[in-house]
mmCIF file of the C-alpha atoms, coordinates in Angstrom:
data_MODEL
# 
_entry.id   MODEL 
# 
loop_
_atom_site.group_PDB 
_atom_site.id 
_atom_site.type_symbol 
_atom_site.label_atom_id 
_atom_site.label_alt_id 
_atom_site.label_comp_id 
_atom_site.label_asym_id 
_atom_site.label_entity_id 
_atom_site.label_seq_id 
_atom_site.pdbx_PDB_ins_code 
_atom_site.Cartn_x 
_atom_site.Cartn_y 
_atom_site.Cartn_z 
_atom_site.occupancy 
_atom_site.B_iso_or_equiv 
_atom_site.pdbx_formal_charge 
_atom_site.auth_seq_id 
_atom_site.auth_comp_id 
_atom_site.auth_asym_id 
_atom_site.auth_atom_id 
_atom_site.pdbx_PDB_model_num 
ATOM 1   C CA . UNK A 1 1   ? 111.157 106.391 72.197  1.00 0.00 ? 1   UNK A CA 1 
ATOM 2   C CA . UNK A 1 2   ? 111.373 105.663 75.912  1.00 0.00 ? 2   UNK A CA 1 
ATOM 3   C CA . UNK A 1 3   ? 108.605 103.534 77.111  1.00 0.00 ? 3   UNK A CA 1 
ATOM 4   C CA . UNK A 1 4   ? 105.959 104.125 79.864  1.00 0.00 ? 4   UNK A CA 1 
ATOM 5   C CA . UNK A 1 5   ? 107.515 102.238 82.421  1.00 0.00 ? 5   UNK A CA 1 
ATOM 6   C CA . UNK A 1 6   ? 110.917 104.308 81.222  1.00 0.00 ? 6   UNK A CA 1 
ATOM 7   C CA . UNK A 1 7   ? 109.346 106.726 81.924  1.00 0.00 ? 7   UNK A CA 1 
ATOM 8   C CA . UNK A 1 8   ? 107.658 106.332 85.126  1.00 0.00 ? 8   UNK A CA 1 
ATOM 9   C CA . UNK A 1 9   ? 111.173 105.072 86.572  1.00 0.00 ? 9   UNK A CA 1 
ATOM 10  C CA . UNK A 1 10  ? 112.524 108.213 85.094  1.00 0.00 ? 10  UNK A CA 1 
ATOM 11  C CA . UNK A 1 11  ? 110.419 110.585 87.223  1.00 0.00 ? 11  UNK A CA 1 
ATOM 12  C CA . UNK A 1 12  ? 110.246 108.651 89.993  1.00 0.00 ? 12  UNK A CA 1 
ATOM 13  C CA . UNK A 1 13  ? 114.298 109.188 89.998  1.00 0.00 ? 13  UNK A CA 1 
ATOM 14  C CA . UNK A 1 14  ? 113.410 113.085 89.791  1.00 0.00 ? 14  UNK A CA 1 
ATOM 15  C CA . UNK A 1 15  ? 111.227 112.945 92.187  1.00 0.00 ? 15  UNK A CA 1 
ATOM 16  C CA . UNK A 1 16  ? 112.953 110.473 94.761  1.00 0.00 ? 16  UNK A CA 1 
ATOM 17  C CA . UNK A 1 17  ? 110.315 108.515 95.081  1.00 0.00 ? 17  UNK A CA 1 
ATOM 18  C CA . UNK A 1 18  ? 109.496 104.790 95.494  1.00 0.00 ? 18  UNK A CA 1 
ATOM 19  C CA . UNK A 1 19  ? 108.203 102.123 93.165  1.00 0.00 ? 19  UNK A CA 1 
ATOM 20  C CA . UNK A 1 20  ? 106.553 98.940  93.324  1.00 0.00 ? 20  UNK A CA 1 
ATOM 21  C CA . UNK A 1 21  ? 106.146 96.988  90.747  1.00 0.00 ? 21  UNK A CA 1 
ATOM 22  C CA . UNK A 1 22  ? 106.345 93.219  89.885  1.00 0.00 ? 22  UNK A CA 1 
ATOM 23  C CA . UNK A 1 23  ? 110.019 91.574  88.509  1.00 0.00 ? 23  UNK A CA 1 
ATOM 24  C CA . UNK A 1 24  ? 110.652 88.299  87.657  1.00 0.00 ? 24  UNK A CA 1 
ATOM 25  C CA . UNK A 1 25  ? 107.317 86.700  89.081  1.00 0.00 ? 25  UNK A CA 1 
ATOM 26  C CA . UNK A 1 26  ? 108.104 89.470  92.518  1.00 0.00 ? 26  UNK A CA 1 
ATOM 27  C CA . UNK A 1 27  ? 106.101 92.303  94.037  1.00 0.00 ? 27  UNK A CA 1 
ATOM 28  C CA . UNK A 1 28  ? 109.310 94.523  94.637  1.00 0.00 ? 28  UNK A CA 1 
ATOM 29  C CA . UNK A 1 29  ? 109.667 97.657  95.891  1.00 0.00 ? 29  UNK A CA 1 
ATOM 30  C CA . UNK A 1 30  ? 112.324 99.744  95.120  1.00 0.00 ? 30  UNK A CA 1 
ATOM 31  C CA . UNK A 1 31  ? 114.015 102.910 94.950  1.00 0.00 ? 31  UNK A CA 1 
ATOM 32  C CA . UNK A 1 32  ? 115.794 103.716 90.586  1.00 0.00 ? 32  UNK A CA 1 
ATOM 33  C CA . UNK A 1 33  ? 118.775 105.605 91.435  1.00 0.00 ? 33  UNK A CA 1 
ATOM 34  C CA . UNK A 1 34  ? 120.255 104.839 87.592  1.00 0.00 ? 34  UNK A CA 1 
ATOM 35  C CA . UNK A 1 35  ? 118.784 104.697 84.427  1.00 0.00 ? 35  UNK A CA 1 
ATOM 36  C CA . UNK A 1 36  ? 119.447 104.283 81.135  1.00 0.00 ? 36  UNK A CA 1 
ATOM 37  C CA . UNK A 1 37  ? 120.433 101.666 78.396  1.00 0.00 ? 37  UNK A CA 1 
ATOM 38  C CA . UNK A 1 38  ? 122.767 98.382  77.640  1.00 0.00 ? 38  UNK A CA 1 
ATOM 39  C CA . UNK A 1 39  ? 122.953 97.597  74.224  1.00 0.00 ? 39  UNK A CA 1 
ATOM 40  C CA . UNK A 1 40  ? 119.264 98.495  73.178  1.00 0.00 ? 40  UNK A CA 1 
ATOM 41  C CA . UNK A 1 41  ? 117.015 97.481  76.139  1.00 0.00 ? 41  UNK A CA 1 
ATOM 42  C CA . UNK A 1 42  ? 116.464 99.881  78.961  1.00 0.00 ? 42  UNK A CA 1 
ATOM 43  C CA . UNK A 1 43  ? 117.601 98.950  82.266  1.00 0.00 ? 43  UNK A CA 1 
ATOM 44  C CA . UNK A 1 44  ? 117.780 100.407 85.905  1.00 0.00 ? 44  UNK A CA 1 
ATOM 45  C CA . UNK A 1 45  ? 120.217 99.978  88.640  1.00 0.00 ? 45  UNK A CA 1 
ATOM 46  C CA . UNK A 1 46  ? 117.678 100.335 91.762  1.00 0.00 ? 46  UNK A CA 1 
ATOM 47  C CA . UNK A 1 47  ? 117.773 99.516  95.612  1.00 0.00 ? 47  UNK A CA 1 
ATOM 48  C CA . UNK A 1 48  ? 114.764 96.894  96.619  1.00 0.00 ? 48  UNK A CA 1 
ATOM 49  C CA . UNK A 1 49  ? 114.726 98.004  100.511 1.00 0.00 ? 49  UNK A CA 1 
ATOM 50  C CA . UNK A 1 50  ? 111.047 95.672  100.701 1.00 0.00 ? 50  UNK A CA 1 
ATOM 51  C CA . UNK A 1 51  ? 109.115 92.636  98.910  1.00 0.00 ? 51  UNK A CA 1 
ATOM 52  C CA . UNK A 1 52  ? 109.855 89.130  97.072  1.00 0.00 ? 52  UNK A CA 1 
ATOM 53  C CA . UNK A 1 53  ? 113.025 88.443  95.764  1.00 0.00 ? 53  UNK A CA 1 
ATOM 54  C CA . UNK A 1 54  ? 114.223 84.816  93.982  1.00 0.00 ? 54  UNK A CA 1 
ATOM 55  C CA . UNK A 1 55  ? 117.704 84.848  95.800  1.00 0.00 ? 55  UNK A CA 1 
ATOM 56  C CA . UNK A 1 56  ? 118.040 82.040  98.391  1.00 0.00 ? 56  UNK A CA 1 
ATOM 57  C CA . UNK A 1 57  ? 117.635 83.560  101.404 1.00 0.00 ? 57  UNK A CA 1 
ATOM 58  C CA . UNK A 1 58  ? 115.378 86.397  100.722 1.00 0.00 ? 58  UNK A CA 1 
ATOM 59  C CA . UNK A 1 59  ? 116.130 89.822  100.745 1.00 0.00 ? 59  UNK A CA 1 
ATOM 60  C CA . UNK A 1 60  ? 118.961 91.026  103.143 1.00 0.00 ? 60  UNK A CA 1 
ATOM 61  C CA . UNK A 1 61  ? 118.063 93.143  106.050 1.00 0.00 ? 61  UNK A CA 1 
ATOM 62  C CA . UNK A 1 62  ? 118.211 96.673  104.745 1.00 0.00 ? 62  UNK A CA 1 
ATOM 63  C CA . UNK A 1 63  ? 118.055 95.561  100.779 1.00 0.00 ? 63  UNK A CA 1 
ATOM 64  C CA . UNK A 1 64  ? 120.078 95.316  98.063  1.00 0.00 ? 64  UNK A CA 1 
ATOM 65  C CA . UNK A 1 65  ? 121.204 96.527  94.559  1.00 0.00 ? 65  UNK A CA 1 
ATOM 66  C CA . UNK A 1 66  ? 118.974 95.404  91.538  1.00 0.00 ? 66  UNK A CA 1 
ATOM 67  C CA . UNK A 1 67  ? 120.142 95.749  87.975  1.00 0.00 ? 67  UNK A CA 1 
ATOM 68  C CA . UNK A 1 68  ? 116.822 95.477  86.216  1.00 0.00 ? 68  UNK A CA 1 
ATOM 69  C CA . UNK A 1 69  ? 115.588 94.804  82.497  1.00 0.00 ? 69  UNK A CA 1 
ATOM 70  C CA . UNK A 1 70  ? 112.879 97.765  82.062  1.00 0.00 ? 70  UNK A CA 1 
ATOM 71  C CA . UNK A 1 71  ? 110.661 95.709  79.603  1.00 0.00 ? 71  UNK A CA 1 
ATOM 72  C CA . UNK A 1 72  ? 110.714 92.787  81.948  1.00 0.00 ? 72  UNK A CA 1 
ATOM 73  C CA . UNK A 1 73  ? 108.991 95.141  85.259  1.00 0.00 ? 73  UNK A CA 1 
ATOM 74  C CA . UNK A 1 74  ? 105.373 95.192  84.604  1.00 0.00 ? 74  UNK A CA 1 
ATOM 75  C CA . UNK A 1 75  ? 102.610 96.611  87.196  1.00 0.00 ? 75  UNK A CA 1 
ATOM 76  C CA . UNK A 1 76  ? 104.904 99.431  88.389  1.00 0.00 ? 76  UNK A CA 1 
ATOM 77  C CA . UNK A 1 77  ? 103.496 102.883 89.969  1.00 0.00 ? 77  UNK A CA 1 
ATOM 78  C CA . UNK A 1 78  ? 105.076 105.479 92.289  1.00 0.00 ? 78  UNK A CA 1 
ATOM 79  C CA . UNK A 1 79  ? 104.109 105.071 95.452  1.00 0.00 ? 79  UNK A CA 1 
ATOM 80  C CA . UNK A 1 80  ? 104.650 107.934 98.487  1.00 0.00 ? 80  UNK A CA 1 
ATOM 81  C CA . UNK A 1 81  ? 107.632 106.869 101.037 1.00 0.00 ? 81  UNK A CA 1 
ATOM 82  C CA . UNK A 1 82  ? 110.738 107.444 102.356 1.00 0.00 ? 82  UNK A CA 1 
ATOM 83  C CA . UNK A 1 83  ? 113.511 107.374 99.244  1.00 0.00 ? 83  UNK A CA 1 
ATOM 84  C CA . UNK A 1 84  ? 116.047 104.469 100.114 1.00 0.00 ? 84  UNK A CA 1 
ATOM 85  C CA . UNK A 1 85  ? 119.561 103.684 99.144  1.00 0.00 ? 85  UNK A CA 1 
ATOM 86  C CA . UNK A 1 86  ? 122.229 101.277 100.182 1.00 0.00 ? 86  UNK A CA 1 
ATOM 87  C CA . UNK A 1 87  ? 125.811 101.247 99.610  1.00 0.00 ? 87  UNK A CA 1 
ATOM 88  C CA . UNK A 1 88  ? 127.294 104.239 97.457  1.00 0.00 ? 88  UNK A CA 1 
ATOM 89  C CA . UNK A 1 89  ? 126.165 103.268 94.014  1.00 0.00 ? 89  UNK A CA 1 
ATOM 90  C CA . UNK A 1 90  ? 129.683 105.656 92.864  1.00 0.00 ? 90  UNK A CA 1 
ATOM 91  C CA . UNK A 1 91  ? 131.971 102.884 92.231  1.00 0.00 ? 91  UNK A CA 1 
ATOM 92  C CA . UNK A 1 92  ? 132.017 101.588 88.630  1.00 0.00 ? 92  UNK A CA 1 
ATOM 93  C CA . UNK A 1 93  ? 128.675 100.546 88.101  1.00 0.00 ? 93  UNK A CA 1 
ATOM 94  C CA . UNK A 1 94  ? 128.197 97.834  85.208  1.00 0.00 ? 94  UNK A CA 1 
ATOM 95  C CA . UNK A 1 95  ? 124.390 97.448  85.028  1.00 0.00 ? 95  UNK A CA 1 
ATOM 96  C CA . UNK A 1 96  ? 123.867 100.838 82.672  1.00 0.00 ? 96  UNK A CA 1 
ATOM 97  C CA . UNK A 1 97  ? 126.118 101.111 79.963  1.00 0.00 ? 97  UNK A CA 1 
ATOM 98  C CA . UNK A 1 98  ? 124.747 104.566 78.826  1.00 0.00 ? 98  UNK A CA 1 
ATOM 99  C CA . UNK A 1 99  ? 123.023 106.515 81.432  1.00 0.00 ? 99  UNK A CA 1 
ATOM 100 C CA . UNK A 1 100 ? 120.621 108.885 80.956  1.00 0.00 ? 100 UNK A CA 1 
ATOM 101 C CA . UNK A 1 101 ? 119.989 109.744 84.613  1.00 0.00 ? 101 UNK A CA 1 
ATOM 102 C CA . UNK A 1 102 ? 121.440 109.055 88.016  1.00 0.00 ? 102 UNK A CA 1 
ATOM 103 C CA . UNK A 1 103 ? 119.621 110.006 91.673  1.00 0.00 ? 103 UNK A CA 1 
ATOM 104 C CA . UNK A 1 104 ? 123.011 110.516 92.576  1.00 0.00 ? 104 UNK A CA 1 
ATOM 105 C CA . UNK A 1 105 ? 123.886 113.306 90.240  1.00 0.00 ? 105 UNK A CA 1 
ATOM 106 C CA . UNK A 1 106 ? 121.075 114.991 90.665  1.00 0.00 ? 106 UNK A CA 1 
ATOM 107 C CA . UNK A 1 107 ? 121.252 118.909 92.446  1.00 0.00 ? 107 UNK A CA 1 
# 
């Protein structure tokens, strides 16, 4: 069963909306545009277009991709904003192994 912050990721997808949540000791805020599974955690491929990041040199102007362990984001809600995406996520993306939904696909 998925969990709540599975979930919340999922509809927030749907719904094109942003998150913000906390990742690896970071307020982050991002846009899921793929989620699904890798072996048997849940993970999301999202853009973080704002907040903390632990790469040297902080987060590029614009963002960046995020491949993301779901039971490692805690503090997460959908927040209203402007949906954000970077580079065309299309090419063969390795974060989700088996997806069960992708912003990109989506009518």
């Amino acid at each position: 069963m998925p969990t709540n912050t599975y979930e919340l990721m999922r509809q927030a997808i749907l719904a094109r909306q942003p998150v913000v949540c906390r990742y690896k000791n970071q307020v982050r805020e991002v846009c899921p545009h793929v989620l699904g599974t890798t072996g048997k955690r849940e993970k999301v491929l999202a853009w973080q277009f704002a907040g903390g990041t632990n790469t040297r040199g902080g987060l590029p102007p614009g963002g960046e991709w995020r491949c993301m362990f779901v039971d490692e984001i805690t503090l997460a809600s959908i927040r209203p904003g402007e949906w954000h995406t970077g580079r065309d996520h299309r090419w063969d993306q390795t974060c989700v192994e088996k997806v069960d939904v992708d912003a990109m696909k989506l009518p």
